[in-house]
C-alpha positions in Angstrom: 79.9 87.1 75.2 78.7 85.2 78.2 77.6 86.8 81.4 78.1 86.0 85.2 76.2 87.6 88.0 77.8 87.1 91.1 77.0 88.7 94.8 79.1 89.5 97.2 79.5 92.0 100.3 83.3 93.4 99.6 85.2 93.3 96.3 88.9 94.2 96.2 90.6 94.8 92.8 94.3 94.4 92.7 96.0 91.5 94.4 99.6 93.1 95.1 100.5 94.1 98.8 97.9 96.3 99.2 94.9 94.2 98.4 96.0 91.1 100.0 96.6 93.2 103.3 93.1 94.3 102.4 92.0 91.0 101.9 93.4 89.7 105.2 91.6 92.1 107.3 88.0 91.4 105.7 88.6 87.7 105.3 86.1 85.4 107.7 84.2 88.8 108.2 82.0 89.6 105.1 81.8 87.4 102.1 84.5 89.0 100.1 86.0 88.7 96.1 89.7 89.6 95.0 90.0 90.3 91.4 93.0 90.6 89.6 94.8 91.4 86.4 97.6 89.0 87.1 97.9 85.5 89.4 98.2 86.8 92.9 102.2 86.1 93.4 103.0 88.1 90.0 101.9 91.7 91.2 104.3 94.2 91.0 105.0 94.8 94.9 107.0 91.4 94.4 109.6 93.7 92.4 110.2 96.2 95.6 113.5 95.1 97.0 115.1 97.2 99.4 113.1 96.9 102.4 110.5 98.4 104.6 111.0 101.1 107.4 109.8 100.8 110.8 111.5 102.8 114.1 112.2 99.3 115.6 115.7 100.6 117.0 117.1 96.9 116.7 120.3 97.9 115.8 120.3 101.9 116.6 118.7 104.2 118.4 115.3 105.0 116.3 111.7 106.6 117.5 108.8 106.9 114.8 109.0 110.7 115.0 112.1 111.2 113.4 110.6 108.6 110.8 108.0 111.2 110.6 109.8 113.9 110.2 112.0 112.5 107.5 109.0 111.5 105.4 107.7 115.2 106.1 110.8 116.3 104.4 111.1 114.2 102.2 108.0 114.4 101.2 108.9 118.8 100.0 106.4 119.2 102.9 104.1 118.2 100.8 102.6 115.0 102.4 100.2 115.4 105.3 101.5 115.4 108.0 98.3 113.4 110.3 98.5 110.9 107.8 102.8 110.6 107.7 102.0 110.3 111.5 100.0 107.4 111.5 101.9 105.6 108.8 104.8 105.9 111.1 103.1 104.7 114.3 101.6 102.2 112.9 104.5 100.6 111.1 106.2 99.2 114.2 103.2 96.9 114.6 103.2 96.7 110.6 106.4 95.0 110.5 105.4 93.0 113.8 102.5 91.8 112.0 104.1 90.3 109.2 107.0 88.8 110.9 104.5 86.9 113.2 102.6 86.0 109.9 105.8 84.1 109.1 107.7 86.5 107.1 111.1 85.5 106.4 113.7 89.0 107.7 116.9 89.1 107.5 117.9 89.1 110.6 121.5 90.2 113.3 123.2 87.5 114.7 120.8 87.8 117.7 117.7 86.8 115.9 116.2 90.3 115.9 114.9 92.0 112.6 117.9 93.4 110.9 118.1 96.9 109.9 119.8 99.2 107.2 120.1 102.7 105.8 118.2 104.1 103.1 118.4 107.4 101.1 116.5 110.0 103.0 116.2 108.4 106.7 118.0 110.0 109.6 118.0 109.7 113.3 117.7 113.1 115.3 115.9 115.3 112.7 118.7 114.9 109.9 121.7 114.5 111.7 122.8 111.8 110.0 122.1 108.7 108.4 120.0 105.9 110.9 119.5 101.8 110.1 115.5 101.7 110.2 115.1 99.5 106.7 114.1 96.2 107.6 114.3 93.8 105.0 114.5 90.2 103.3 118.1 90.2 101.3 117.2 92.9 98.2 113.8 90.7 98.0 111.4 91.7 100.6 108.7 92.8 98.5 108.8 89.3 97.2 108.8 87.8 100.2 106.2 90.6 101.5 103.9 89.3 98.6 104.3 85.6 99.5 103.7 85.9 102.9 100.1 87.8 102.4 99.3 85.6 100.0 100.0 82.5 101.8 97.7 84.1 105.2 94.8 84.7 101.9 95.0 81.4 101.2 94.9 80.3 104.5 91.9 82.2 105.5 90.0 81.0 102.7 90.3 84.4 100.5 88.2 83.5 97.0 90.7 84.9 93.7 89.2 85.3 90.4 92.4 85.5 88.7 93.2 87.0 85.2 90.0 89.2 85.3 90.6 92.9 83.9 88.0 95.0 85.3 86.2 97.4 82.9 83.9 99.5 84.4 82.5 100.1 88.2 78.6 100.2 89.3 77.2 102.7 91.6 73.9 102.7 93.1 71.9 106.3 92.7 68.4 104.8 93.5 68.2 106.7 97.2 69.9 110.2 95.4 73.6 109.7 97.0 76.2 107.9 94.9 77.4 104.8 96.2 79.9 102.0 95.5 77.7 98.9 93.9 80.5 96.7 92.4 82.6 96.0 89.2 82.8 94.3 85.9 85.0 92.3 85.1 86.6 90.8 81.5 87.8 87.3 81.7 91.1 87.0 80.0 90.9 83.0 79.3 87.1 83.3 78.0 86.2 86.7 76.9 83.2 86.1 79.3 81.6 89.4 81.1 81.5 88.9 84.7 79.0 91.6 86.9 80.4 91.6 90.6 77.5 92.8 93.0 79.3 94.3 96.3 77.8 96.6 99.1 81.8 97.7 98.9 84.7 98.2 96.5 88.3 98.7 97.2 91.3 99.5 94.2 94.7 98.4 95.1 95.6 98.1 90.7 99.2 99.7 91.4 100.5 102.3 89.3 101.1 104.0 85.9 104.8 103.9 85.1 104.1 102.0 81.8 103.5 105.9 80.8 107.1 106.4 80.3 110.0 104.5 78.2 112.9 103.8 80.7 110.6 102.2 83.5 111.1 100.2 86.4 107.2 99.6 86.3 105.8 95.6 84.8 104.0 95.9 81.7 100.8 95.4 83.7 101.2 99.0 85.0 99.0 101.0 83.2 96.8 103.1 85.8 93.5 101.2 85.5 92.1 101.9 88.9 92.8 105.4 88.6 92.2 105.9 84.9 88.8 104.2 85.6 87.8 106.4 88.6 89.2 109.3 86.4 86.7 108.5 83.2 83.4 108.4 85.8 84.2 112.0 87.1 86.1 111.0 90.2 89.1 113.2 90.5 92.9 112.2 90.8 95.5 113.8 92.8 98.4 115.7 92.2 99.4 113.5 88.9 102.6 115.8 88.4 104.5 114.1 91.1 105.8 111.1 89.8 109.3 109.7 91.3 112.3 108.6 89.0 114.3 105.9 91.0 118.0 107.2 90.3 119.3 103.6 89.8 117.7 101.5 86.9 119.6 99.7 84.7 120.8 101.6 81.9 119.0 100.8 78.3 116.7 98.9 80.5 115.3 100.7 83.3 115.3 97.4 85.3 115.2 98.8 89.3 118.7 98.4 91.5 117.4 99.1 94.8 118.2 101.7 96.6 119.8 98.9 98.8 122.6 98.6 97.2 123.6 102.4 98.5 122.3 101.5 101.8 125.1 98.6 101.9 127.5 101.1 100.9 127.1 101.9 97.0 128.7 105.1 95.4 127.8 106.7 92.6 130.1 107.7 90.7 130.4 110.0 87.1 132.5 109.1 83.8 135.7 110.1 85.7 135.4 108.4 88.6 133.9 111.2 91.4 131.5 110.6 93.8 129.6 113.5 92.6 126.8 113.2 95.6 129.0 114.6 98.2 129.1 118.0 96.1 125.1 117.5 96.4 124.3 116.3 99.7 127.6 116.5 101.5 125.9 114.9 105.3 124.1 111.8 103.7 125.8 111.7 100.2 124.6 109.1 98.1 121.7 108.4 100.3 119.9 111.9 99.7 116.0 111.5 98.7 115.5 110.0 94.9 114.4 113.3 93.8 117.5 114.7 94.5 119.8 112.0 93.6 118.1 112.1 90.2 118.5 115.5 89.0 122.0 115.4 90.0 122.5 112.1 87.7 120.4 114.0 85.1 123.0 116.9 86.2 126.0 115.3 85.4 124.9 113.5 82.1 123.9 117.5 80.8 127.5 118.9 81.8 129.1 116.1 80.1 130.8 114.2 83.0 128.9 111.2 82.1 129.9 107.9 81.0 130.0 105.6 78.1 130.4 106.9 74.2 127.4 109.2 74.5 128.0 110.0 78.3 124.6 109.4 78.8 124.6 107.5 82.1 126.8 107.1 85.6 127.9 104.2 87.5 126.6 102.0 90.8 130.2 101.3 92.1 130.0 98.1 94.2 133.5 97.0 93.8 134.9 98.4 97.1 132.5 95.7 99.2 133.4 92.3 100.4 132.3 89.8 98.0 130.2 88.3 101.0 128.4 91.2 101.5 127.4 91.6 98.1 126.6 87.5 98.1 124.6 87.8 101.4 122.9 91.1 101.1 122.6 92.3 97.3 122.3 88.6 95.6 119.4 89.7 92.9 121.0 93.2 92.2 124.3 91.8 91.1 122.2 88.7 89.3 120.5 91.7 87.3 124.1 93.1 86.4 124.7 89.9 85.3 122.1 89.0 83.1 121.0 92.4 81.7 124.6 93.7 81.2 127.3 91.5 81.2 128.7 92.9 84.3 130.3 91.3 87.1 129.5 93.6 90.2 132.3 92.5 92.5 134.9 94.1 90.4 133.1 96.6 87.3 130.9 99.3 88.2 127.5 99.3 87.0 126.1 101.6 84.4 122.7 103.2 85.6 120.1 106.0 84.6 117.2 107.6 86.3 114.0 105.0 85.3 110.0 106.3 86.2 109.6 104.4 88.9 106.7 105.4 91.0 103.2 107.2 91.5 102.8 109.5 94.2 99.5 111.0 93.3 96.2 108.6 92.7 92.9 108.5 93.8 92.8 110.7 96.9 91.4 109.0 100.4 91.4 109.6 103.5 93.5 107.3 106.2 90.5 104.5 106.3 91.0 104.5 103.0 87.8 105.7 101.5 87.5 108.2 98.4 87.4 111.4 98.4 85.4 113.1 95.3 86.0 117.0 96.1 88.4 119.8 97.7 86.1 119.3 101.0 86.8 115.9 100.9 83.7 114.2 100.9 83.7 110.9 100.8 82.0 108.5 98.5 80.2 105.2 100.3 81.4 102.3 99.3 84.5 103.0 97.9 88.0 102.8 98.9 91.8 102.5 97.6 94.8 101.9 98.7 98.7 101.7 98.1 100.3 103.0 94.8 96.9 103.4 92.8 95.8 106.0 96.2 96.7 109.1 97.4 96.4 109.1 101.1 99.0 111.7 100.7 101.8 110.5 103.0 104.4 110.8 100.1 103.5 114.3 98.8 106.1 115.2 96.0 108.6 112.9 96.8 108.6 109.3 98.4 111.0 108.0 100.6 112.3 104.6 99.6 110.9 101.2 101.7 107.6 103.6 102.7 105.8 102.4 99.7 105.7 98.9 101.1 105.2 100.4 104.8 102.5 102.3 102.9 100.7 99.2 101.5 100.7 97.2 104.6 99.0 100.0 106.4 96.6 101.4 104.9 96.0 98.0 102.9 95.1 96.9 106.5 93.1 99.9 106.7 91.1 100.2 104.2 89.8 96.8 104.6 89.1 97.2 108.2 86.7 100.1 107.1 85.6 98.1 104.0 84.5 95.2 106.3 82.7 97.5 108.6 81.0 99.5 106.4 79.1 96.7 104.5 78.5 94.6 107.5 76.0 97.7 108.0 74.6 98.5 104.8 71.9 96.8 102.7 72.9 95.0 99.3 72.8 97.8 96.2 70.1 98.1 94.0 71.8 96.9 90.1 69.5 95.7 87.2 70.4 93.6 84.6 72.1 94.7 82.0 74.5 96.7 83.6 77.3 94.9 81.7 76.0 96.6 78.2 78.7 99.3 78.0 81.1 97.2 78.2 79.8 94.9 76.0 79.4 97.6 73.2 83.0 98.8 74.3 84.3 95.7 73.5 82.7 94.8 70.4 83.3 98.2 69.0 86.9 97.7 69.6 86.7 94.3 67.5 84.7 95.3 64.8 86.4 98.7 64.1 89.1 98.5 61.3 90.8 102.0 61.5 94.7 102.4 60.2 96.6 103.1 63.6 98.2 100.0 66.2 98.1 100.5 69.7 101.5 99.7 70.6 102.7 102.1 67.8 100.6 104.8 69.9 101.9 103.6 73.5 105.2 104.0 72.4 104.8 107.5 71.0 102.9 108.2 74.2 106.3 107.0 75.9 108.8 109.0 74.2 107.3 112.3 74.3 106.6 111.5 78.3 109.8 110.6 78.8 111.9 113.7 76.7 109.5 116.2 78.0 107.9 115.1 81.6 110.2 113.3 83.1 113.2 114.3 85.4 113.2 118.0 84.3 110.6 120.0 82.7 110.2 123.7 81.4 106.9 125.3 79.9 108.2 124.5 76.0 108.9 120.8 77.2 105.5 120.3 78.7 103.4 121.9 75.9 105.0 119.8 73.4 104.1 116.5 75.6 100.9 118.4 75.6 100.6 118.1 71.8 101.5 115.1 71.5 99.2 113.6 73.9 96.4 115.0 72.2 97.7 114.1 69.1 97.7 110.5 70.2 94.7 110.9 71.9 93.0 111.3 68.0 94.4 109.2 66.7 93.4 106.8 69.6 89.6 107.0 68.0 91.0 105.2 65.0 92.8 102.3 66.1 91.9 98.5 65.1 93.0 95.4 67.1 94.1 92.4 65.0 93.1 89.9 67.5 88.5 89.6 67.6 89.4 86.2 69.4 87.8 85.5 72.8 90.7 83.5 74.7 93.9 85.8 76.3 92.8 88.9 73.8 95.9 91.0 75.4 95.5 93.2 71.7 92.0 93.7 73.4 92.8 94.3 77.0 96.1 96.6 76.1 94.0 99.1 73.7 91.9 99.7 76.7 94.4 100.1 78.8 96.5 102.4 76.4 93.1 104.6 76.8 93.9 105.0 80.7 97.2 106.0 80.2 96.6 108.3 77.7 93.9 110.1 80.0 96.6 110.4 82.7 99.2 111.4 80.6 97.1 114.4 79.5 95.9 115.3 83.5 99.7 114.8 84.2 100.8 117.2 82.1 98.1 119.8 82.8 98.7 119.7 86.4 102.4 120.0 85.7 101.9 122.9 83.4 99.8 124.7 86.0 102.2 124.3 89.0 104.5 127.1 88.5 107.3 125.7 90.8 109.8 123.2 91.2 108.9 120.9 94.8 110.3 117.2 94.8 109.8 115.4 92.0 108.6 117.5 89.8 111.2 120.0 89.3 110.9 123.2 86.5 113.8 124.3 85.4 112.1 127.7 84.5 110.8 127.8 87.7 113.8 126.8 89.7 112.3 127.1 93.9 109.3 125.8 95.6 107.2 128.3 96.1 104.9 127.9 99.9 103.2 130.6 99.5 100.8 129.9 96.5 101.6 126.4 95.8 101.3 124.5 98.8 98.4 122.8 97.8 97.3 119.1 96.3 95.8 119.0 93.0 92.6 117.5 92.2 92.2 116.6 88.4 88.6 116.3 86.7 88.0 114.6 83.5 84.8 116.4 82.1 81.8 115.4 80.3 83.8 116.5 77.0 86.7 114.6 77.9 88.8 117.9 79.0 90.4 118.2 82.1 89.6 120.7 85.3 92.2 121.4 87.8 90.8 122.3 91.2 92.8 122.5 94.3 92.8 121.8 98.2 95.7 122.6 101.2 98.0 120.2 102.4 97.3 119.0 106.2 100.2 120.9 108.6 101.6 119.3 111.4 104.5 120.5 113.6 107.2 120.7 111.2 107.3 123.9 109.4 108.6 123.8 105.9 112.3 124.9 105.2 114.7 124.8 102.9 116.1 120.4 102.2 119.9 120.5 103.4 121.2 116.9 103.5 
């Protein structure tokens, strides 16, 4: 293996929305790296589809504190509430910003930003449903990802494309921790490359690949976090993950929650739309959460679908054609291709798919790391978007603030990034730093034990899915438990069939079956521990959120002996008290 040394001020891992927002705001400023898994225009935020909301009032009556409080509530007043605040601010000028970096809305016949409902958003505190989705057809995170990329390129951004980072650096030489840079695996040589940097920012996405029926690439598999995790740095409230109530059935393939906001139903094996028993103001455009376990409701009273009346249907078939044409044109393509369905006049069959991360590695709003309960910060080091926990999603994300959530604190993180190292001296990192790795690798290649890693990842799928997904009990979680550990063993005897040095993904995938598997296990601990049922993660033995003891984050610790600690911290108040989620 071959080493490179290179040097530069700011480093930024992940090339998604996040990242290239990050990029964007540190570009021309401080001599700056983006490193990434995957070519830029790949990353997963290209898969978002239904849009991005801002209180922009171009087609009703909006104002960013009902945004606010909707993500509050949404959020199982979980999220805090400073933090909601300023995402919500800040996303009029979010929107603004990429619209006058040339991004291509759909827009009302009077040339203004058009606007649509989505599951959760309301005008006047809940009153009913409000247009505040702005969006590109059902492909704005594609044309999100386009847009950044092409103001990166234009700026002069320098990409080291398919590079899987391995480990980070930190300088200790003056007795504080600090940020001193990454390395980095190069997928077309095998070559080690050490990235000096004053600064290091994760944007690396999610973990979704955790779980079978997945909306999430194959590229999701937690490596910022589950790299952070390994070198002590805690992760936040892992139990929270979101299942999008719409993936394609079998497949898990996302139908955006645009699709309801053009006027969807969803609809059980005989034909009712069942949400109006659920959420009789908004219907089918309640929260995910709660769309979900009604789904996952009606599949376990038997008023499912299909032989095994295992899933219910998207019913598009009451919309113009044109609509669907104009407004939902890679949702019914999907139908199409994955299923054999014409959307226009069958309904589509569709199941709950893991879909998205609301816990990470916590931060503050500027983005930087936070390595305790009292929050302090570690220099040099931030994250931002899915891979982060800011927390403005708490236990339950909204749908389109994931890509409001990228763009802003994206943009914010590299703000701070930029004017942090433009103050600091270059770290202090001898040579050699690269050895762990090295050894890593090499014992990976040279060890022949008798289990395959993708035999493992899917194990580790199946029990996360069965037991930890939509609902969970105490028996359900201690047998994920189990498992996990189980796999977790048998992870120390794996062999890799590929000792090549060009595109070695049997190299780069046991690695990154290793992160998963150490979030799995934290996942599961923290779920096990939280004695309530609050947005996503809901406990059927434990059936109401409980304010009093649990309105806290969880902070997970992977120890010295590879165990985890749980440790806790409040969640920031605001002025909306919690109560009880009528929609």
């Amino acid at each position: 293996m071959k080493v490179h040394y290179h040097s530069y001020d700011a480093v930024i891992v992940g090339a998604g929305g996040a990242g290239l927002r990050a990029a964007i705001e540190v570009a021309g400023k401080v001599k700056t790296a983006v490193i990434t898994k995957l070519y830029p225009t790949r990353s997963h935020t290209g898969a978002a589809q239904g849009g991005m909301c801002a209180a922009l009032s171009n087609v009703e009556e909006d104002y960013w504190e009902w945004h606010a409080f909707d993500t509050v509530k949404g959020s199982d007043y979980l999220g805090d509430q400073p933090a909601i605040d300023i995402m919500c601010k800040e996303a009029i000028d979010a929107v603004i910003d990429l619209e006058h970096f040339g991004m291509a809305f759909s827009r009302t016949p009077e040339g203004r930003i058009d606007q649509r409902r989505f599951g959760g958003h309301t005008r006047n505190h809940g009153e009913a449903p409000v247009r505040r989705s702005c969006y590109a057809a059902d492909r704005t995170g594609h044309m999100i990802l386009q847009t950044l990329y092409q103001q990166c390129v234009a700026r002069d951004v320098t990409f080291f494309n398919e590079f899987q980072v391995f480990d980070i650096l930190f300088d200790e030489s003056t007795g504080e921790r600090k940020a001193a840079g990454i390395v980095a695996y190069e997928l077309s040589t095998g070559d080690l490359h050490v990235f000096v940097s004053k600064g290091v920012l994760f944007a690396t996405g999610g973990y979704g690949k955790m779980f079978r029926i997945s909306s999430n690439a194959h590229t999701l598999t937690g490596d910022g976090p589950g790299l952070l995790f390994r070198k002590q740095i805690p992760i936040q409230d892992l139990e929270f993950y979101q299942f999008h109530p719409t993936g394609i059935y079998g497949f898990g393939i996302l139908l955006s929650e645009a699709a309801r906001g053009e006027g969807g139903i969803l609809r059980n094996g005989s034909g009712e739309r069942f949400m109006e028993r659920v959420a009789p103001t908004v219907k089918d455009l309640a929260p995910r959460d709660m769309v979900s376990r009604a789904i996952h409701a009606e599949i376990r009273q038997g008023r499912g679908a299909g032989p095994d009346k295992d899933y219910v249907y998207l019913d598009l078939t009451h919309l113009p054609p044109e609509q669907i044409d104009a407004k939902l044109p890679d949702i019914s393509d999907f139908a199409r291709t994955y299923l054999g369905i014409e959307p226009k006049t069958q309904p589509i069959p569709i199941q709950p798919t893991a879909h998205y991360a609301m816990g990470g590695i916590p931060t503050n709003v500027d983005g930087e790391v936070l390595v305790d309960s009292n929050e302090t910060i570690l220099p040099g080091l931030y994250a931002a978007g899915e891979c982060a926990c800011v927390s403005v999603h708490g236990a339950n994300r909204l749908g389109t603030n994931s890509l409001l959530d990228i763009v802003v604190f994206g943009r914010r993180g590299g703000k701070a990034m930029a004017e942090y190292v433009a103050k600091v001296p270059h770290p202090e990192v001898a040579r050699g730093v690269e050895t762990p790795v090295r050894e890593r690798i090499q014992a990976l290649k040279d060890a022949n034990g008798t289990m395959k890693v993708g035999e493992l990842r899917t194990n580790l799928q199946q029990t996360m899915t069965l037991n930890a997904s939509v609902v969970r009990t105490q028996e359900s979680l201690e047998e994920a438990l189990t498992t996990i550990q189980t796999i977790k063993k048998q992870y120390n005897d794996i062999a890799i069939d590929d000792k090549g040095e060009v595109f070695n993904y049997d190299l780069v995938e046991a690695l990154e079956l290793g992160h998963l598997l150490d979030l799995a296990e934290a996942f599961v601990i923290g779920a096990l521990a939280r004695k309530e049922s609050r947005g996503a993660h809901w406990r059927d033995d434990f059936p109401t959120r409980d304010d009093q003891n649990w309105m806290t984050h969880t902070l997970a610790y992977r120890q010295e002996d590879g165990s985890v600690r749980l440790d806790y911290k409040p969640v920031k108040g605001g002025k909306y008290q919690p109560m009880e989620r009528k929609y």
